[in-house]
C-alpha positions as CSV (number, residue, x, y, z in Angstrom):
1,X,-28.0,55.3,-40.4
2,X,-27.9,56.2,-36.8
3,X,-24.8,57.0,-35.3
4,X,-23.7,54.8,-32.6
5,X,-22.1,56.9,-28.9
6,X,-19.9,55.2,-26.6
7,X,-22.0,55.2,-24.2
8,X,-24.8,53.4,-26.1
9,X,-22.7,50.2,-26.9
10,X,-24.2,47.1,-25.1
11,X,-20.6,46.6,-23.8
12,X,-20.4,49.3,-21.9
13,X,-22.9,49.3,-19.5
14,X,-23.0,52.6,-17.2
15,X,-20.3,54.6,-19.3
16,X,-22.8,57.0,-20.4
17,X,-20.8,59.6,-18.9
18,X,-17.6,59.5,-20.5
19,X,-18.4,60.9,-23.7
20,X,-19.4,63.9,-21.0
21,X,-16.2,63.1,-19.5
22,X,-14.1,64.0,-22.5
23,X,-16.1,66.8,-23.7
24,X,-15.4,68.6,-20.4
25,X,-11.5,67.7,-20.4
26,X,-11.0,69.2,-24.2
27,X,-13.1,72.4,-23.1
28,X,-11.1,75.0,-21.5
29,X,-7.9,73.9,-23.5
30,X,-6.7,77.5,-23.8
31,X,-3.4,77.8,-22.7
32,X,-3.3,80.3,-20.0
33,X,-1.9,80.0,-17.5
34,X,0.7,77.7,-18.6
35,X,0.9,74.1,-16.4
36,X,3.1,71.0,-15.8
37,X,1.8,67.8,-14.5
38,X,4.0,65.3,-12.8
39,X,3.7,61.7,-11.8
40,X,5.7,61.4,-8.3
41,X,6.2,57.3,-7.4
42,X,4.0,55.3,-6.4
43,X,0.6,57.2,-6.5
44,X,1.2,60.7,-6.3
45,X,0.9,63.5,-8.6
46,X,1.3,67.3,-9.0
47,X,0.2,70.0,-11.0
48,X,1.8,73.1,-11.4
49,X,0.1,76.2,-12.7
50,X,2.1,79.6,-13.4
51,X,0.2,82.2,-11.6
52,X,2.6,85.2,-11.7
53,X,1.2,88.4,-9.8
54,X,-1.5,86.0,-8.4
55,X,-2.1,86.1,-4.4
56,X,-3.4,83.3,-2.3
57,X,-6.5,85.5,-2.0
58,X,-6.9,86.1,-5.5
59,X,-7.0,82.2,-6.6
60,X,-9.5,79.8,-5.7
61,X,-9.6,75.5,-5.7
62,X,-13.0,73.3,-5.5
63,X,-14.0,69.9,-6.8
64,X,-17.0,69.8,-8.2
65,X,-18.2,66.7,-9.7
66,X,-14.5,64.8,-10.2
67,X,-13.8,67.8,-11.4
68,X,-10.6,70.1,-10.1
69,X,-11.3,73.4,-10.7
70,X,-9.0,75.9,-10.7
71,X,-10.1,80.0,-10.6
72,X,-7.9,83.1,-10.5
73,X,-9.4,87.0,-10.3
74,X,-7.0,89.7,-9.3
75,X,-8.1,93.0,-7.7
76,X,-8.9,95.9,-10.2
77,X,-5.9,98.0,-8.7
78,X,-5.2,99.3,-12.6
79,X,-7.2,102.0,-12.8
80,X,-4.4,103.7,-10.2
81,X,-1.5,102.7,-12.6
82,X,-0.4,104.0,-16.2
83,X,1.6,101.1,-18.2
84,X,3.6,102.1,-20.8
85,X,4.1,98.0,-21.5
86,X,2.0,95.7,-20.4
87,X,3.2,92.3,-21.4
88,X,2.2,90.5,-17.7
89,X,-1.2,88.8,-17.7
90,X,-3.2,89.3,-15.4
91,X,-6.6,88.4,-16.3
92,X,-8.9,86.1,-15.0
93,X,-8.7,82.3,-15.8
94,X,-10.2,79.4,-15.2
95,X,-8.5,75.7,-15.9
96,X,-10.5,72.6,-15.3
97,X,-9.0,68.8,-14.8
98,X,-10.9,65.8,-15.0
99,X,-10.3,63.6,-11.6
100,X,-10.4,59.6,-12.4
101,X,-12.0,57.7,-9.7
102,X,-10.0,57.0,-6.8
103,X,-7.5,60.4,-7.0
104,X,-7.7,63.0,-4.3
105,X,-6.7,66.2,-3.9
106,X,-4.3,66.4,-1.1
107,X,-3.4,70.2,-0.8
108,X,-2.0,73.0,-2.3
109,X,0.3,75.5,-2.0
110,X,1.9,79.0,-3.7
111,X,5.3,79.5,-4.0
112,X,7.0,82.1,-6.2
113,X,4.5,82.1,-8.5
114,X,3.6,78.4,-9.4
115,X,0.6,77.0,-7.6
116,X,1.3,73.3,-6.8
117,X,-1.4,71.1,-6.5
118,X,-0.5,67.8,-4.9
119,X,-3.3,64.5,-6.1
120,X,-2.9,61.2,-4.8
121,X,-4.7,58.0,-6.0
122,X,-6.4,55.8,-2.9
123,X,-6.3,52.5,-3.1
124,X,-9.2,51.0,-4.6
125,X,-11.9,49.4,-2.0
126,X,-13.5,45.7,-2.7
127,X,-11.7,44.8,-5.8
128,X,-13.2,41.8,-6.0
129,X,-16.9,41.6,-5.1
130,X,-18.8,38.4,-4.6
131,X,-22.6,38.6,-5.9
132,X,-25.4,36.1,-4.4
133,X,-28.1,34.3,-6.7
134,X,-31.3,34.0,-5.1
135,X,-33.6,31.7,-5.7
136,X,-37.2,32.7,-6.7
């Protein structure tokens, strides 16, 4: 018995990709650093990471494929400093959000220690589309 994919169903014509999709969104699924996301009326959203000890230089944003990626490295300034605790994380990390059609990134910003990332869905363009039959 073969085993049928979502994206193979006759029903679902050109959703090949979101079994790709959801395979990208559960990876990464660690939970460092620790994030909210909001929903802010009518289209807006936000996500907020916790980047404590984490400067503007030290953090980086792209989109890559609908794909928000978030990266943090912090300069090696350790080998200078001898911890008798260290309990504050500051290792590299790298958090990944799927983007749905239609939502852009907007801007970001650092502010004691949370990163906010503002989205915002566009509205959608032709809605409704007309198609022409030709005749042969």
């Amino acid at each position: 018995m073969t085993k049928m994919s979502l994206g193979t169903h006759p029903f679902l014509l050109g959703f090949d990709q979101l079994e790709r999709l959801a395979e990208r969104a559960a990876k990464g699924a660690e939970g460092y650093p620790p994030y909210n996301i909001e929903h802010r009326a009518p289209d807006g959203f936000r996500i907020t990471l916790a980047v404590a000890g984490f400067a503007e230089n030290d953090l980086s944003l792209t989109v890559e494929d609908r794909q928000l990626v978030i990266r943090g490295r912090q300069a090696d300034a350790d080998g200078e400093r001898e911890f008798l605790h260290r309990g504050i994380a500051s290792r590299a990390f790298q958090r990944s959000f799927v983007l749905a059609e239609g939502i852009e990134v907007e801007g970001a910003a650092l502010e004691n220690g949370l990163l906010h990332i503002e989205l915002r869905r566009t509205a959608p363009q032709n809605i409704v589309q007309t198609i022409p039959i030709s005749r042969k």
